[in-house]
N, C-alpha and C positions, 0 to 999 in steps of 0.2 A: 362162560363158566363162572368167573368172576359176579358179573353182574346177577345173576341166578343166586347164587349165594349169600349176596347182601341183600335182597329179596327175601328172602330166607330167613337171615338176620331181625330183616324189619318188619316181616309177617309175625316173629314171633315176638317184639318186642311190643306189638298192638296188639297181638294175643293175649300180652300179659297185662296190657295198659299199663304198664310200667315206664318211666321216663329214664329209671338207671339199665333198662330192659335195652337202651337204642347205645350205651358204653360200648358193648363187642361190635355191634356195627360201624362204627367213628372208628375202634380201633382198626378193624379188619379193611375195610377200606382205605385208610390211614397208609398201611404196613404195605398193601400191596398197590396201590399207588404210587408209593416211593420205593418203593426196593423192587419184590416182584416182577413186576412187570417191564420195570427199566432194564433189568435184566433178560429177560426173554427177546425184547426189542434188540438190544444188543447183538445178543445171538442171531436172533435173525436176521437183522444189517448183515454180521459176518458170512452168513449163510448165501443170502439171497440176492444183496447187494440192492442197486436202484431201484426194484422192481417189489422188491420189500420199501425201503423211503417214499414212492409214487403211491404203495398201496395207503403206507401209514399217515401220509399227508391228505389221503381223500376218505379214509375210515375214520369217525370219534371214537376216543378209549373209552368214555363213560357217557355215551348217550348226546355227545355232543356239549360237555358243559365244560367248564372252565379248565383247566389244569394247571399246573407247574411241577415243574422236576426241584431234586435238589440244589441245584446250580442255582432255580428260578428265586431262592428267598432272597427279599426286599425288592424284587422288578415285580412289574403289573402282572397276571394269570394272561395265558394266552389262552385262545379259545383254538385246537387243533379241529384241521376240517376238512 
């Protein structure tokens, strides 16, 4: 859902050939990177327990590319997989 939407984002900021057109994209993806979704995660640890962690550790949250949480700033980006 997520990913659809900054799709979205980026279709339209090529649409516009605009460079300040890709600002809501950086942010949106930004906000829900660090807040959103660390949230849901959560809840569903509380929810589902190991069976949610087994999934989250063999699903990528964005395509399989870099990440880090808030805890992660100044250590290296880990790559979830």
């Amino acid at each position: 859902m997520y990913l659809g939407l900054a799709g979205t984002l980026l279709a339209h900021a090529i649409a516009r050939r605009s460079p300040s057109a890709v600002i809501p994209l950086v942010g949106f993806v930004r906000l829900i990177d660090r807040y959103q979704i660390p949230a849901e995660e959560k809840a569903l640890e509380e929810r589902f327990g190991q069976a949610y962690l087994d999934y989250k550790e063999a699903v990528p949250r964005w395509l399989n590319v870099p990440v880090s949480s808030p805890g992660d700033l100044g250590r290296e980006s880990k790559v979830r997989r």
